[in-house]
VEXDREN-2710 file (C-alpha; in Angstrom, 1 decimal):
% VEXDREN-2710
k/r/px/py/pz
1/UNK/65.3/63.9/104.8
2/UNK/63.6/67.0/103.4
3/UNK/60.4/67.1/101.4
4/UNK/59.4/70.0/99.8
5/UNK/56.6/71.1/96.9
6/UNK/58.3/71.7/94.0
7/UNK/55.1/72.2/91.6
8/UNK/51.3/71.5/90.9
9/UNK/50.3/70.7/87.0
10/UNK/46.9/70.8/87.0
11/UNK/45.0/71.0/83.3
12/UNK/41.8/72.6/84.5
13/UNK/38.7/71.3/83.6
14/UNK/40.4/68.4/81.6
15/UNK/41.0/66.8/84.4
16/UNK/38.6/64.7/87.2
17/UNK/41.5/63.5/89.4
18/UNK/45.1/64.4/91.2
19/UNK/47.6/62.4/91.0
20/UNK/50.2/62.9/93.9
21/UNK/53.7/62.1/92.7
22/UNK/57.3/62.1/94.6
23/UNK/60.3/62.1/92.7
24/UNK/62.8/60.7/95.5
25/UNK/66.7/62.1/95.0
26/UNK/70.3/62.5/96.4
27/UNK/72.3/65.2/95.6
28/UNK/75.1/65.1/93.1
29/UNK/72.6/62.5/90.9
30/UNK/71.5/64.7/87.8
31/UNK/69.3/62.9/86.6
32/UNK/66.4/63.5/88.6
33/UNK/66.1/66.9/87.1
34/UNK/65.0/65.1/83.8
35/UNK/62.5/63.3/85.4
36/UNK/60.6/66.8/86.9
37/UNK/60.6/67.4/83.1
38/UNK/59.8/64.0/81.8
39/UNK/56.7/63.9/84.7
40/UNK/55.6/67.3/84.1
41/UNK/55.5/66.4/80.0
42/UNK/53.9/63.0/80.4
43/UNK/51.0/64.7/83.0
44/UNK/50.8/67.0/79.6
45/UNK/50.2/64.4/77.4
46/UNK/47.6/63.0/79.4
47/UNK/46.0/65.7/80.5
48/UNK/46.8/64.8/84.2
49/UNK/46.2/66.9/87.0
50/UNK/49.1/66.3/89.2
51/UNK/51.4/67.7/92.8
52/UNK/54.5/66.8/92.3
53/UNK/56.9/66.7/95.9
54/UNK/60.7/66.4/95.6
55/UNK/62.0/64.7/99.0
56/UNK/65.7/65.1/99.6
57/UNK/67.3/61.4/100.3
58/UNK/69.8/62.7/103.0
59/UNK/72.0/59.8/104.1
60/UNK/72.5/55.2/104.1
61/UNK/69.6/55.7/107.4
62/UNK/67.0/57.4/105.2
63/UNK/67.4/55.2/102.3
64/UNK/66.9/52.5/104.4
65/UNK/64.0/53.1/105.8
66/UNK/62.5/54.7/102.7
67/UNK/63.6/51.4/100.7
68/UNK/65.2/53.9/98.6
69/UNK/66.9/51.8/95.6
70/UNK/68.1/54.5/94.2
71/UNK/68.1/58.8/93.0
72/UNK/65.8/59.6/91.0
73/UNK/63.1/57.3/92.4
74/UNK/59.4/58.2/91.0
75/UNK/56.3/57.1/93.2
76/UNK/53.0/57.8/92.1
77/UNK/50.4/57.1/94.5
78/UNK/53.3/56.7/96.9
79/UNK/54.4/53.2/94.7
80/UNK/57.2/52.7/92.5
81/UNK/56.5/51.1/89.1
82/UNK/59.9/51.2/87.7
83/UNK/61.3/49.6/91.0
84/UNK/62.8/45.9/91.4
85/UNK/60.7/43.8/93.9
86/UNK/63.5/42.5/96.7
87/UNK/66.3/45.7/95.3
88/UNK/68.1/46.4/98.5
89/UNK/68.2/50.0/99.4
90/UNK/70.7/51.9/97.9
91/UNK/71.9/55.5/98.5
92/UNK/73.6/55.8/94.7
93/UNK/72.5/56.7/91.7
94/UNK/69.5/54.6/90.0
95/UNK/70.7/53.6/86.5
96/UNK/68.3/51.5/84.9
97/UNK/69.6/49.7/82.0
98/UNK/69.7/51.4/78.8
99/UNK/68.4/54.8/80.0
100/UNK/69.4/57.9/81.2
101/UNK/68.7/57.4/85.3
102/UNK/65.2/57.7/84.7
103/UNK/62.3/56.4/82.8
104/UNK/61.0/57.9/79.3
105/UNK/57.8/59.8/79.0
106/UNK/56.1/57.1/76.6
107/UNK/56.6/55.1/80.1
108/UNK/55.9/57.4/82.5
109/UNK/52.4/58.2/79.8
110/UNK/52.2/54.8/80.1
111/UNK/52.4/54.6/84.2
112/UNK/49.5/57.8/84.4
113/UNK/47.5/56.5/81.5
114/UNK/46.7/53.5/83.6
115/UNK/46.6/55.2/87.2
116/UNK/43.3/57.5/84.9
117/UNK/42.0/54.6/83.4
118/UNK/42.8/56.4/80.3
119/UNK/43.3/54.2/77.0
END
């Protein structure tokens, strides 16, 4: 497993809090490049300060013991809140039904909204 920074959005004086979020992946699933893109533009939208970390899912061992259920996996505040309570660990790609591998923005707004306390 490697975790690296990949990049801080931080609005300045907008913003009173961080908000540490880790966009799990494997390689060879594209989709977790969209949701850098759809993180970064929902942390826009609500003015979010926010450290983003991309960690490498390596191999079956790490997502094991990282209860990885799949690439991209986004935790904020080190939880999931897209993820399915009792999902085995999976090293695949994570397809949620009816989207693209990850969640939207209007969810992921939704998801930092509430972590801010913001209406």
């Amino acid at each position: 497993m490697r975790l690296l920074e990949l990049v801080s959005y931080d609005r300045g004086h907008d913003v009173a809090v961080s908000t540490q979020v880790t966009i799990q992946y494997v390689d060879g699933c594209p989709s977790w490049v969209g949701a850098v893109e759809r993180v970064q533009e929902a942390a826009r939208q609500v003015r979010a300060s926010i450290d983003v970390k991309l960690e490498k899912v390596e191999n079956v061992v790490d997502a094991e013991r990282l209860q990885f259920i799949g690439s991209p996996t986004i935790l904020v505040e080190g939880t999931d809140p897209f993820g399915r309570p009792g999902a085995p660990p999976a090293f695949a790609c994570r397809t949620p039904e009816g989207s693209s591998g990850c969640p939207t923005v209007a969810q992921l707004v939704g998801v930092l909204a509430g972590r801010l306390g913001a209406p």
